[in-house]
Every structure is written in structure tokens, then in C-alpha cells.
C-alpha positions as CSV (number, residue, x, y, z in Angstrom):
1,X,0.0,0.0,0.0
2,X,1.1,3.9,-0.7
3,X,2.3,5.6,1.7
4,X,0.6,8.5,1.8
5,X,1.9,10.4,4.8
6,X,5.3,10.7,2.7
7,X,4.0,12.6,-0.4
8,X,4.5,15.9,-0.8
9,X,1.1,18.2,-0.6
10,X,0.5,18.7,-4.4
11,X,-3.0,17.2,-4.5
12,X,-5.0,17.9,-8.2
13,X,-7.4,20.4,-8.5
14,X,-10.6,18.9,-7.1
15,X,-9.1,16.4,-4.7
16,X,-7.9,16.2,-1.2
17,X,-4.6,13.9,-1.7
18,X,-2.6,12.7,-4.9
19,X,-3.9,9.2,-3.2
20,X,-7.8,10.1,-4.0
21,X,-6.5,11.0,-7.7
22,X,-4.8,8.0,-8.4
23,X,-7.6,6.1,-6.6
24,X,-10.3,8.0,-8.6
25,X,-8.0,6.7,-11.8
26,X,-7.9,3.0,-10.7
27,X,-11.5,2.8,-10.2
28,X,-13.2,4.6,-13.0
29,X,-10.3,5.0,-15.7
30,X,-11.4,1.6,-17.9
31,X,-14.4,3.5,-17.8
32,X,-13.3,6.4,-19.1
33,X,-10.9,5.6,-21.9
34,X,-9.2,2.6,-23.9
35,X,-7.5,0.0,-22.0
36,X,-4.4,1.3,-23.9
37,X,-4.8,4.8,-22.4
38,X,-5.5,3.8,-18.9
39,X,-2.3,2.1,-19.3
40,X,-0.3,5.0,-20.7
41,X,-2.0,7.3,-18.1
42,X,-0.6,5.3,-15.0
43,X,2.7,5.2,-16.3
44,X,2.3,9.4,-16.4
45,X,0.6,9.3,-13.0
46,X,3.1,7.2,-11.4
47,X,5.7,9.6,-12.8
48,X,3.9,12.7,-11.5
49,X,1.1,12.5,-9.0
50,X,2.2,9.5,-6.7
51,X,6.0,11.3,-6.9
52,X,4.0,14.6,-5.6
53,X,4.9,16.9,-8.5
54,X,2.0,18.3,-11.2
55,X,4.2,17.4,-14.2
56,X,6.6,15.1,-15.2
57,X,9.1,14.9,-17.8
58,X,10.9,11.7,-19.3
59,X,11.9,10.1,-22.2
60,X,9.8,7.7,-24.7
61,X,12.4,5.1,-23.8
62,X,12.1,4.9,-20.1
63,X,8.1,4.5,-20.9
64,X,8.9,1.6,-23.2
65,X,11.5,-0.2,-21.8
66,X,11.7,0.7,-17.6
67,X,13.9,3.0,-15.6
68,X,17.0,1.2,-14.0
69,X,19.3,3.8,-11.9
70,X,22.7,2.7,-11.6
71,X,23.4,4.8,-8.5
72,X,21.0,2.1,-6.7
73,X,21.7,-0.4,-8.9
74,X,18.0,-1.9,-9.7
75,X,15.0,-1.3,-11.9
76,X,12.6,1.5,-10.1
77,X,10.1,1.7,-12.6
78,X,8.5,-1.2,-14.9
79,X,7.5,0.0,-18.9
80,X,4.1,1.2,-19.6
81,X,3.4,-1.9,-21.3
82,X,3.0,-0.2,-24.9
83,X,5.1,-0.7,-27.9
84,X,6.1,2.6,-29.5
85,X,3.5,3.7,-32.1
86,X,0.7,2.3,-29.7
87,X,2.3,4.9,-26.9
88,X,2.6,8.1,-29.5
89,X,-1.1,7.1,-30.8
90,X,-2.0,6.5,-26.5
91,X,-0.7,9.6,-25.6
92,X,-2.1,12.0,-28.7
93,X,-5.2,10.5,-28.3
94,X,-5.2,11.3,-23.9
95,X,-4.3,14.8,-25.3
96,X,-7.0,14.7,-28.0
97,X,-9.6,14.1,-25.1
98,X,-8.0,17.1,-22.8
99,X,-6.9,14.3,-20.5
100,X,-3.2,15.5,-20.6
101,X,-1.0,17.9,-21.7
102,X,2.5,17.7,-23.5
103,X,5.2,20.2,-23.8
104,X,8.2,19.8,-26.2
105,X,11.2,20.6,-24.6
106,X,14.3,21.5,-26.5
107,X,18.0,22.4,-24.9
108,X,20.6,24.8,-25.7
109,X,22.1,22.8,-28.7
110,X,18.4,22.6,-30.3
111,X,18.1,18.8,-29.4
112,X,15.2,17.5,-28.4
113,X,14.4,16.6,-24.9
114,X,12.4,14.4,-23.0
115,X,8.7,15.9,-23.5
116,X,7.1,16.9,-20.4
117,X,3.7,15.4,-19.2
118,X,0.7,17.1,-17.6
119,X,-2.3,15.3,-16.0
120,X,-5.4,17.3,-16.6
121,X,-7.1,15.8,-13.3
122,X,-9.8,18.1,-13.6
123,X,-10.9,17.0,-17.0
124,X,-10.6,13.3,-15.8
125,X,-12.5,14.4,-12.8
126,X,-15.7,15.2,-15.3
127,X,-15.8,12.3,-17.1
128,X,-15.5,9.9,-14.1
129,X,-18.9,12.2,-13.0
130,X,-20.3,12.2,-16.5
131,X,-19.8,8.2,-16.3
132,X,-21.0,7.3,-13.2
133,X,-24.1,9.9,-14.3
134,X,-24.9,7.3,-17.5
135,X,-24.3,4.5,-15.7
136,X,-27.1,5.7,-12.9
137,X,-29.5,6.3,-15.6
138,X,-28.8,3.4,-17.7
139,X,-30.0,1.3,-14.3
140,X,-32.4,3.7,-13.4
141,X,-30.9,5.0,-10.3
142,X,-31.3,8.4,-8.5
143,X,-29.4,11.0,-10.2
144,X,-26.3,10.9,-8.7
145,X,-24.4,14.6,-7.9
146,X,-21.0,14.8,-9.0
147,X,-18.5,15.0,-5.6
148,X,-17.5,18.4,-4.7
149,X,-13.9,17.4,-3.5
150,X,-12.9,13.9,-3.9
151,X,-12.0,12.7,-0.4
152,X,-9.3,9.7,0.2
């Protein structure tokens, strides 16, 4: 289990932790998007939002193969599980849907850098309400109110 007393207080607009975001995004994100893009997505949110920061930035290589850091000597972060066409199409299609935003970053010698990743947790936040909203009327529910704040 996460450890949430350790992350750094950077929750996403409309939550109260980075834990209820990445919650929220286990629970409702096959819901919300392709297996493919759910799987793409974790990979930026365990990058970003379980690490505490808004934004992360790395390259297409540690998403498709894993990070190992020498200084520790051992893998500290599995592959996204994507080949490489399936994680440009993943990606451009997250952005497509306002899900997440990407900034090309260049560096003094005009190389290209790692492209820096966004979560747009309140667009995610709207469709998980607009889902659980068709859902409730699809079975005839009550009309469900979308969550203010989401709570961990």
C-alpha cells in the first residue's frame, strides 16, 4: 500500500490527496478511456502525481522499456506496457480528449528533450462524473451529484 503520509502536498485540483486521484484513476479509468490509455496514463501518473509533483518529464524510452538507476543499482520503474507507435497514438489521443497535456522541450544545442507530461485531473474528474451519471440512468438510479472534492 502507498504511503501517503510521505508525499509531498500537491493534490490535483478537485481532490484532497494525490492518493484520492490515483484512486479516482484505478477505479473509473477503464471506464473512461481505452484499456491502452489507462495504461499510458498510470505510467504518467506514477511519474507525476504518486511522486508529488503536477508534471513530469521523461523520455519515450524509459516509458517503453523501464527506468534502472545505476546509482541504486536496480529497476525503479516497470514499462508502460506499450510498444512505441501504440504509446505516441495513446498519448495523442489522452491529449485529444484534454486528458493530458504535452510540452516539447528543446536544450541549448536545439536537441530534443524528454517531453514533459501534464495530467489534466480536472478534465478526468468530469468524465468519471459524466460516467457514473450514464451509468445511474442506464440502471435507473437516482441522479447521482457529482463530488464536490474527492476525499481519500
Amino acid at each position: 500500500m502507498m504511503n501517503r503520509s510521505n508525499l509531498p502536498e500537491t493534490a490535483p485540483d478537485g481532490y484532497s490527496s494525490n492518493y484520492a486521484a490515483i484512486r479516482d484513476l484505478l477505479r473509473f479509468g477503464p471506464g473512461i478511456m481505452t484499456l491502452t490509455e489507462f495504461a499510458v496514463l498510470l505510467f504518467h501518473a506514477e511519474r507525476s502525481t504518486v511522486a508529488g509533483r503536477f508534471s513530469d518529464q521523461h523520455s519515450q524510452r524509459d516509458a517503453l522499456r523501464g527506468m534502472y538507476s545505476p546509482g541504486l543499482g536496480r529497476w525503479v520503474r516497470g514499462p508502460a506496457g506499450v510498444g512505441k507507435g501504440t504509446w505516441v497514438r495513446a498519448n495523442a489521443a489522452l491529449v485529444r480528449h484534454g486528458f493530458l497535456k504535452s510540452y516539447q522541450r528543446w536544450n541549448w544545442h536545439q536537441k530534443n528533450d524528454p517531453t514533459e507530461y501534464e495530467i489534466v485531473w480536472p478534465a478526468i474528474s468530469r468524465a468519471i462524473d459524466g460516467w457514473k451519471q450514464r451509468q445511474s440512468e442506464e440502471l435507473g438510479l437516482f441522479n447521482i451529484e457529482p463530488e464536490k472534492k474527492r476525499e481519500a
